[in-house]
N, C-alpha and C positions, 0 to 999 in steps of 0.2 A: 304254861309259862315256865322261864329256865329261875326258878326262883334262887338267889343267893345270899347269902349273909355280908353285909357291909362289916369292915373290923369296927371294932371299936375305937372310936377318936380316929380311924383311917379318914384319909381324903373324900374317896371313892364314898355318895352316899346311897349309887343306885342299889334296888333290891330285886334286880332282874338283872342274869346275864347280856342280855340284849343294848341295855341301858347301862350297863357299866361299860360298853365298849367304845360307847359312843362319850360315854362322858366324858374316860379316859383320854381317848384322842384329842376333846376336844382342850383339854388339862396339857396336852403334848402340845396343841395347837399355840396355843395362850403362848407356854414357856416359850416356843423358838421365836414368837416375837417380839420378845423381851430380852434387849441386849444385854442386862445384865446377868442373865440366866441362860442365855446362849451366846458366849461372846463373839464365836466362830461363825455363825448365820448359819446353823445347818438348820437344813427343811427337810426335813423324813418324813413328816404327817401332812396329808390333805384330809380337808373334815369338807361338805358342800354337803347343804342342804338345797332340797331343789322341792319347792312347794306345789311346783303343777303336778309332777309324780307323786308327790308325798314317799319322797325316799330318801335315805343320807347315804350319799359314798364317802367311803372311805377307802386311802390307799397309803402307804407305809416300805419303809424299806430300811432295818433299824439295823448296824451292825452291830456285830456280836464278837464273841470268841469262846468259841468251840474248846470243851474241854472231858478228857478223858478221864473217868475215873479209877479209885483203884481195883474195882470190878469190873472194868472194862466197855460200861455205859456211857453214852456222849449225853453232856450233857450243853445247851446252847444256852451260854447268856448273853445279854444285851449289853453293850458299849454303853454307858452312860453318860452321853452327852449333852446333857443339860445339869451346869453348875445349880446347886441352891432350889431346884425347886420347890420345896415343902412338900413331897410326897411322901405318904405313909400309908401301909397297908391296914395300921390298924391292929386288933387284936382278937382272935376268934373267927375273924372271917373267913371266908369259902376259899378269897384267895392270900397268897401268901408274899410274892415279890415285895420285896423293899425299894425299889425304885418305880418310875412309872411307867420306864422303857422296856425294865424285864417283866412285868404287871401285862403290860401290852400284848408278849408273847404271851404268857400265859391264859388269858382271858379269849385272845384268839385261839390257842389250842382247846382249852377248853370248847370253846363253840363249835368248833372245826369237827371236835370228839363228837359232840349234841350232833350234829347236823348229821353224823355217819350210819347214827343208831335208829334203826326204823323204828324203835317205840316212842322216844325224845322228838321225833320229826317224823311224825306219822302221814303229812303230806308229803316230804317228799324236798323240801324246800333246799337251794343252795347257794344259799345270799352271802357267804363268806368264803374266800378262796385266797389261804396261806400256805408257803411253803418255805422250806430253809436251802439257800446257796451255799455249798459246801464249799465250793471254789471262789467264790465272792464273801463268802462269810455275812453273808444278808439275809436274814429272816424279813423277805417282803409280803406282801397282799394285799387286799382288795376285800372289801365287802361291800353291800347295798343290799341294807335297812330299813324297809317300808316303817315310817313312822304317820304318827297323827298327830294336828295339832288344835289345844283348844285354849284356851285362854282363863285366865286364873278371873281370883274375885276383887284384883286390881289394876285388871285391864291387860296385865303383860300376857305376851304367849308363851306357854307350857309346850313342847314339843315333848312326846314320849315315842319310844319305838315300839311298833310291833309285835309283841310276843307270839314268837312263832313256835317256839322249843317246849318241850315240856321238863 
């Protein structure tokens, strides 16, 4: 399991990489249907869960603006196109963005990393596929997330993902 620290007082309360990506998204989801908090209608995030696979896709295309530092590293952040949402990274945690949109990239990179490292993913697995448009300045992709679901001690359903990563 890709175990990670939630910040403190952060949004994010997953404690698995896996699970934070999926929450995240579905945190992005929520906001752009909330006209107050996306007054433009932009859609960047698909979240679908599909219960006969027991899997969630996910697909994204969040722009950004490319920026050089003064050592000469790019670094890619995220457009932040949603007014107001209460996102917070929190404090102490694994990850560090302060928005939810650059939180997004980072969390996929992160896994993207996981997923490269034959110790981390000793099967082999490639359920998330990101990349960055230098010409489009879009940080888009894709993943699918084998989850399970079971249902709590109040009758609602619990959906958790997969842990595939170590």
């Amino acid at each position: 399991m890709t175990s990670i620290t939630p910040g403190t007082n952060g949004t994010l309360k997953s404690i698995t990489a896996e699970n934070a990506l999926v929450e995240l998204v579905a945190i992005l989801k929520n906001g752009e249907a909330n006209t107050t908090v996306n007054p433009n209608k932009r859609n960047y995030v698909t979240l679908d869960f599909n219960l006969n696979t027991g899997s969630v896709a996910i697909s994204f295309n969040i722009p950004t603006i490319p920026i050089i530092t003064t050592t000469g590293s790019i670094e890619i952040s995220a457009s932040e196109y949603l007014t107001n949402l209460g996102f917070s990274c929190g404090i102490g945690g694994t990850f560090k963005s302060s928005t939810a949109a650059q939180s997004l990239i980072e969390i996929a990179s992160y896994l993207q990393a996981k997923e490269a490292d034959s110790i981390s993913n000793s099967q082999g697995n490639n359920y998330t596929n990101f990349n960055y448009d230098g010409d489009s300045t879009i940080f888009g992709g894709s993943a699918t997330i084998p989850f399970t679901i079971s249902i709590d001690s109040n009758g609602k359903p619990v959906i958790e993902t997969t842990e595939y990563l170590l």
